[in-house]
N, C-alpha and C positions, 0 to 999 in steps of 0.2 A: 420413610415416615419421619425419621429426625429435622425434616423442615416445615411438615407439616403443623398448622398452629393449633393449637388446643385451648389457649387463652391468650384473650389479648387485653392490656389495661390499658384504655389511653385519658389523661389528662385525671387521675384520682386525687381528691383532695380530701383530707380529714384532717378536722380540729378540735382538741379538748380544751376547757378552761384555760388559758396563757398556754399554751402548748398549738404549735403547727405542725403533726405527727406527719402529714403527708403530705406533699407540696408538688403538685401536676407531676404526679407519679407515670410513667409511661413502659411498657416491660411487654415481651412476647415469651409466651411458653411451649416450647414445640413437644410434639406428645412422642411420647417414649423417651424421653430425656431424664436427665437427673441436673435440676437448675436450683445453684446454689443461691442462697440468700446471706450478702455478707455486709459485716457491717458495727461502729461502737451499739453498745447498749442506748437505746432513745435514736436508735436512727431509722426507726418507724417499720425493720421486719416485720414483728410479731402483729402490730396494727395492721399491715397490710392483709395479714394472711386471715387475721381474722376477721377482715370484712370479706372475704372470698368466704370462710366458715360458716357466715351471719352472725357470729358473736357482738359486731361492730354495723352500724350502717354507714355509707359515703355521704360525706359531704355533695360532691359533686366526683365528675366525672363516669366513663363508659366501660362496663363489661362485657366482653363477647366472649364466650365459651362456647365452641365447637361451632363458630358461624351463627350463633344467636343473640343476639344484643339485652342483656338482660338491667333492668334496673337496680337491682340489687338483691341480698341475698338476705332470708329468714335462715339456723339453721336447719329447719326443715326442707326447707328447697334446696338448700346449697347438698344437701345429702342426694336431694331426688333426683337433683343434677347431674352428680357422681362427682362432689367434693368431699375429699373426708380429711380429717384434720387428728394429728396423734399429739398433743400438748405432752409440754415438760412433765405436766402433774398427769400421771395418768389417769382417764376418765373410766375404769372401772370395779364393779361392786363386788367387794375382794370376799365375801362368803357364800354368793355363786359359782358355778360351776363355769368350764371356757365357754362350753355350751351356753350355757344360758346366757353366758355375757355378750357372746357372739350376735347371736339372735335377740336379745333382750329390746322392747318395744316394736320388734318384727316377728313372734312367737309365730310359727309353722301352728296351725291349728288342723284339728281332726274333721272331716266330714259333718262332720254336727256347728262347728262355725264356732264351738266354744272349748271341748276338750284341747290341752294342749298336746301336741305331738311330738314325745322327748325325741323316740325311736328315729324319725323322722329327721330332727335338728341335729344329732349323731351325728347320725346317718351323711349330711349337708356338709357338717364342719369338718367331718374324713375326708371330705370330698375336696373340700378346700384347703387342707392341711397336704392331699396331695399332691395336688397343683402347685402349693407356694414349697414342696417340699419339706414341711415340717412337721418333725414326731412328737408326736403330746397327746397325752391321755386327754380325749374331750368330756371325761366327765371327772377331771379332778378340781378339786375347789380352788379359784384366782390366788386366795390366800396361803396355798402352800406353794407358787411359783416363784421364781428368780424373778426378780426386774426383768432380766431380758427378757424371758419365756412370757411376762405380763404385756409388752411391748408387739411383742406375737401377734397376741391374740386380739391387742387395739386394731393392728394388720387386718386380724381375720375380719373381724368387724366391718373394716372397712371396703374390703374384696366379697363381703356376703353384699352387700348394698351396689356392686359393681362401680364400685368407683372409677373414673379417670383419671384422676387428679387427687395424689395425696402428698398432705404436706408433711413435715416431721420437722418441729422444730426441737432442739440440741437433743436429737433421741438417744444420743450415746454416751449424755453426760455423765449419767449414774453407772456405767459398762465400765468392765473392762476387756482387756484387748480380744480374749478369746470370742468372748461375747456380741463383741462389734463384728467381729469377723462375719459372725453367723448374721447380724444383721444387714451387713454388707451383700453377703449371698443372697438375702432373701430377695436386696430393692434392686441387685442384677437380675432377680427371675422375672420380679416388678414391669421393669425396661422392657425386656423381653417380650411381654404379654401387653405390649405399648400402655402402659400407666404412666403417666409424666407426676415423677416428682419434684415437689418444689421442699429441698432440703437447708436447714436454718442451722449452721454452726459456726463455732468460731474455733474450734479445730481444724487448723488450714492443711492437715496433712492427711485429713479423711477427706477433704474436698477432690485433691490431688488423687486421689484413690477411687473415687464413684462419680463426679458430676462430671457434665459433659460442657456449662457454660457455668457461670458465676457473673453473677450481678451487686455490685458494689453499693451500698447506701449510705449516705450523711446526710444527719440534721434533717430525715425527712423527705429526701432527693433522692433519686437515681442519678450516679456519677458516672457509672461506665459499667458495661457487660463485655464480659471477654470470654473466649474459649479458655478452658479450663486449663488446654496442657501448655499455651500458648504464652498464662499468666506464670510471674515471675513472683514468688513470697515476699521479697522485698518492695514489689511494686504495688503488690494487693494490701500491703497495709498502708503503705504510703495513701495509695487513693482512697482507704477506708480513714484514716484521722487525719487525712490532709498536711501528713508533714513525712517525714523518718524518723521512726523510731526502734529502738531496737529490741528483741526481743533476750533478756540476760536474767539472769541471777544476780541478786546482790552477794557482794563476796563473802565469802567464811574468813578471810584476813582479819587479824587483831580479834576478834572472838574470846574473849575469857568465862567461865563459867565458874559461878559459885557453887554452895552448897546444897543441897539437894530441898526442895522448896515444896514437890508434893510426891509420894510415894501410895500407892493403891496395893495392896499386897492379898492378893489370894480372892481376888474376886469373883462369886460367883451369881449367878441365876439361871434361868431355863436355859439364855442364851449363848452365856457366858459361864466358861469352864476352867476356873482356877486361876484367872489372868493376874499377873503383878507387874507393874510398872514403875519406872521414879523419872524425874524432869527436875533437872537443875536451873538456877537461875542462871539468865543469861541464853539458855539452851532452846534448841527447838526439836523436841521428838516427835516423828512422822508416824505416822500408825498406817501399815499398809493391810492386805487383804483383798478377796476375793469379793465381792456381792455377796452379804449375809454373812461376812468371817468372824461377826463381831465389833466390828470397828464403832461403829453410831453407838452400839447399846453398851459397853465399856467405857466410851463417854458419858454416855446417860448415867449409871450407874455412879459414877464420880461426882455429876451433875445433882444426884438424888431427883432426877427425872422420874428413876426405875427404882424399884426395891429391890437389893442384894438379899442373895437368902442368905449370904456371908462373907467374910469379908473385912480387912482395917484400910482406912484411908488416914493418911497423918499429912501434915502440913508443919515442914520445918520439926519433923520428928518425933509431934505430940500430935497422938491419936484425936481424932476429931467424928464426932456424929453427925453425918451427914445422911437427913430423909427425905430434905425435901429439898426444892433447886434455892427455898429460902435460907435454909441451910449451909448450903454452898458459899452464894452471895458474901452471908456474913461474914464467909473464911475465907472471902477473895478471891473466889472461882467465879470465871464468867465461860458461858458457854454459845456459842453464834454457831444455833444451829444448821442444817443442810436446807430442810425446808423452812426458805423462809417466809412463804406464804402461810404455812400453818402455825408455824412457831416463829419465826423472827423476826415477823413484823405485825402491827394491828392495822390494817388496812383501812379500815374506813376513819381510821384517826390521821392526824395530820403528821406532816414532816417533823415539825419541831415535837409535837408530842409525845412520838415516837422515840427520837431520840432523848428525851427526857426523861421520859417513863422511871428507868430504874435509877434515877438522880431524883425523881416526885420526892421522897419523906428530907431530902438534903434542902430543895430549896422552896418548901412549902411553909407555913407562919398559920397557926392556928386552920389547918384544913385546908388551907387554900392556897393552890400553888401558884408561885410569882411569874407574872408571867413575863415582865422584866430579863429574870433569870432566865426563863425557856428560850427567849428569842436571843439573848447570848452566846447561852451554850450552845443551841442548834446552828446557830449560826456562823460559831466558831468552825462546827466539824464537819457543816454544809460547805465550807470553803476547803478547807483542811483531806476534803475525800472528794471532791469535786463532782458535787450530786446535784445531778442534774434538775432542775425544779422550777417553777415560774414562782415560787416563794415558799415559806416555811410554811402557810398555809394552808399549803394543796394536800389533796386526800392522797397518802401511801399508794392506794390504788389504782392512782391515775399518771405513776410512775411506769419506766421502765423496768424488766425485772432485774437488770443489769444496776440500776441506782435504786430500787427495793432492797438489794442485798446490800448496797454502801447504806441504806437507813440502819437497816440488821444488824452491820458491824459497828457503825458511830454510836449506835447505842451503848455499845457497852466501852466502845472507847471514852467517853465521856464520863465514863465508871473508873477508879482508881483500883483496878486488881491488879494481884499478882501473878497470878494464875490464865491461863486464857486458852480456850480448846474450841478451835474455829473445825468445825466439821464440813469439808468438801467447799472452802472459803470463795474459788472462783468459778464455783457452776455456774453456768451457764453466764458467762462475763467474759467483754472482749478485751483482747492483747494488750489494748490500753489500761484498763483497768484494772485487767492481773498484773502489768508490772507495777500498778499504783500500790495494790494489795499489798506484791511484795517487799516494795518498799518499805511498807507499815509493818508488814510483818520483822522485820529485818529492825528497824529503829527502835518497836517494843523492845525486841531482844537485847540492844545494847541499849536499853535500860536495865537490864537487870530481870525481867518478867521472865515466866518461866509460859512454855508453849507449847500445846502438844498440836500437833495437826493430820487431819487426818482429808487423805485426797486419794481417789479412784487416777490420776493421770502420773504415772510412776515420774517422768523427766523432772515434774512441777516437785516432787516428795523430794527426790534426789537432790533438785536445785537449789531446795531449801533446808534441808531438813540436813539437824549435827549427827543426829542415831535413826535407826528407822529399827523400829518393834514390827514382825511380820503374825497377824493371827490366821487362821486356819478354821473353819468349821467352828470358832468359840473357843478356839481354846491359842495358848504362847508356841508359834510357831518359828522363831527363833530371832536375834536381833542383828543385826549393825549396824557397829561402830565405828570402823575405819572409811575417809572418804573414798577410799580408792577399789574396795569394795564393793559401793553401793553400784549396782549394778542392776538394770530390768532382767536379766538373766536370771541372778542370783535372788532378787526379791518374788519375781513368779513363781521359783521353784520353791520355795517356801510358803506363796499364799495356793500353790495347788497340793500342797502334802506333799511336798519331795523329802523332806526331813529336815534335820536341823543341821545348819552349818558348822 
């Protein structure tokens, strides 16, 4: 089965405004496979996949799945076809049921052609949860599931519609290790039951782990496909940014850290259970955890995102009121948050406007903002993070989501805080990019900025991070301080409840 073809793309060409997203793109997918998609942010994965989706239509060029030559895809047909597609943001309605999400716009109806048939829909998704192997209650509501267990059920979804062909772009960004595991097991049972995935990461050690080929893209191209076990880590990045580069840590050498710059003490809400913190200047404190340990909403809560039912926050030792993220701001907290389609960037606004935004009342003159100043500033930090763009003009939207998140972060770099709590900083962003991040993160630091960071990929925390705070269920599940300590051992055991070190 593994040579058998399942799709074939030959010659796909898509183009946005100043943008050539895909350039006589050319790829076979053989079905039962696990076919990696690699490649910097803007080197046309996610375009690809989702003209296969229908989200996107082709320029030009030919589709054949399963021996049929088709013109292109609506997402309605790309479904009837048996394409299903599990996006970074997941696409489900978190206060129905797995059931209902499962079946949702395909309702199982009763002999009358109008009653709906819960019993029925149950009934299907037992059916389906035993074949892919997974235990979950089918009639708990999406909104009290884990990310991964939400991840599932996109699964199910896409196995009730008999899919062939599914894609999963960075499914395991928001996971951790446990989590991946299980979803690793499930896309082995996937294989098995010949479904051909086309898998989109830029964690090259889970590639090493489930795909069977890997296909390499730049600038829009297909540069080379290779067998998975065949490929060498050094070579696959090489051929993804067209040089060597290495993947390091900037050093904790010469490091000095002031006085304590902001301290959180006793923090509480529904989610959040008594947590206290401090970040010195100069420092970078890592916040690790589980999915759902707390980690985002104890930023928020600093942020004045969330309302604390209790709670001091002080800045350089004098208590401070913090309700709202305006609040914040004024006291020199900036916060770049995780999603940054929903919070960290306005999409349909432009590049430079975006990063200007929270600089508008600085370089504004009676209401009206300079636009002089906008095309400076942005233009500074468009070169400075190296975001990709056909000009400061273009719509957020029609970015990469790899250069969406450098809009996210220049925004508030272009902000003079002291304070900075980047939440999960290189989701879904390639090698090249995280070492650029780190770099920034690393140069804030020796300026004096005080940094808390919070990241799901333990080496990346380790790499960077002077202390690492571990929470638990919402609540202070113990810290370290010493580098030689910081250990994936020692920080799991603490984000799964082993106790305190």
């Amino acid at each position: 089965m593994q040579n058998e073809t399942c799709l074939k793309i030959s010659h796909l060409c898509k183009s946005f405004p100043g943008v050539r997203a895909l350039d006589d793109i050319n790829i076979e997918f053989y079905k039962g496979e696990v076919h990696a998609l690699l490649g910097e942010n803007g080197a046309g994965k996610s375009t690809l996949c989702k003209i296969l989706s229908g989200a996107y239509s082709k320029d030009s060029g030919i589709l054949e799945f399963d021996g049929v030559e088709y013109a292109g895809f609506t997402p309605a047909s790309s479904k009837e076809t048996g394409i299903g597609m599990i996006y970074q943001e997941l696409n489900l309605v978190s206060y129905l049921t797995v059931y209902e999400n499962v079946f949702l716009g395909k309702e199982i109806r009763k002999r009358d052609g109008i009653s709906v048939d819960k019993k029925a829909m149950i009934r299907r998704t037992k059916e389906i949860m035993d074949s892919l192997e997974i235990k979950m209650d089918p009639t708990v509501r999406v909104d009290k599931l884990t990310v991964a267990y939400r991840q599932l059920v996109e699964i199910m979804k896409a196995v009730s519609e008999d899919v062939k062909l599914l894609i999963m772009d960075e499914p395991t960004a928001p996971l951790m290790n446990q989590e991946v595991e299980m979803l690793f097991r499930l896309i082995d049972r996937l294989k098995k039951q010949g479904i051909t995935i086309i898998y989109i990461s830029h964690r090259m050690e889970e590639l090493y782990r489930i795909a069977d080929r890997v296909t390499v893209m730049r600038d829009g191209k297909v540069i080379q496909t290779l067998n998975m076990k065949e490929a060498k880590r050094a070579e696959l990045i090489k051929i993804m940014v067209g040089r060597e580069i290495g993947e390091t840590y900037p050093s904790k050498e010469g490091l000095t850290f002031g006085s304590v710059v902001l301290s959180a003490e006793h923090l509480c809400s529904k989610k959040v259970h008594d947590v206290s913190l401090s970040v010195r200047a100069g420092e970078v404190l890592g916040l690790a955890g589980l999915v759902g340990a707390g980690r985002t909403e104890t930023a928020r809560l600093i942020f004045g995102a969330d309302a604390k039912s209790s709670g001091v926050i002080k800045i350089k030792g004098k208590e401070v009121k913090i309700n709202t993220p305006g609040d914040a701001i004024r006291q020199g907290i900036c916060l770049i948050p995780e999603d940054r389609k929903g919070q960290g960037v306005l999409l349909k606004m432009s590049v430079g406007e975006n990063i200007t935004i929270v600089k508008a009342p600085e370089i504004s003159r009676f209401l009206t903002i300079s636009k002089r100043r906008v095309k400076e500033i942005s233009a500074e930090y468009v070169e400075a993070m190296r975001i990709k763009t056909p000009s400061l003009e273009q719509k957020t939207l029609l970015l990469s989501g790899g250069n969406q998140q450098k809009v996210a972060l220049a925004k508030w770099m272009a902000v003079n805080t002291d304070i900075i709590i980047f939440d999960e900083p290189t989701r879904g962003i390639d090698v090249h990019a995280k070492q650029e991040i780190y770099e920034m993160i690393d140069r804030l630091r020796r300026q004096g900025k005080a940094i808390i960071m919070i990241s799901s990929e333990l080496p990346e925390l380790i790499g960077i991070s002077n202390r690492i705070m571990v929470l638990y269920e919402g609540n202070y599940a113990g810290e370290i301080a010493r580098e030689e300590d910081m250990t994936q051992e020692k920080i799991l055991n603490l984000a799964s409840g082993g106790g305190k070190l």
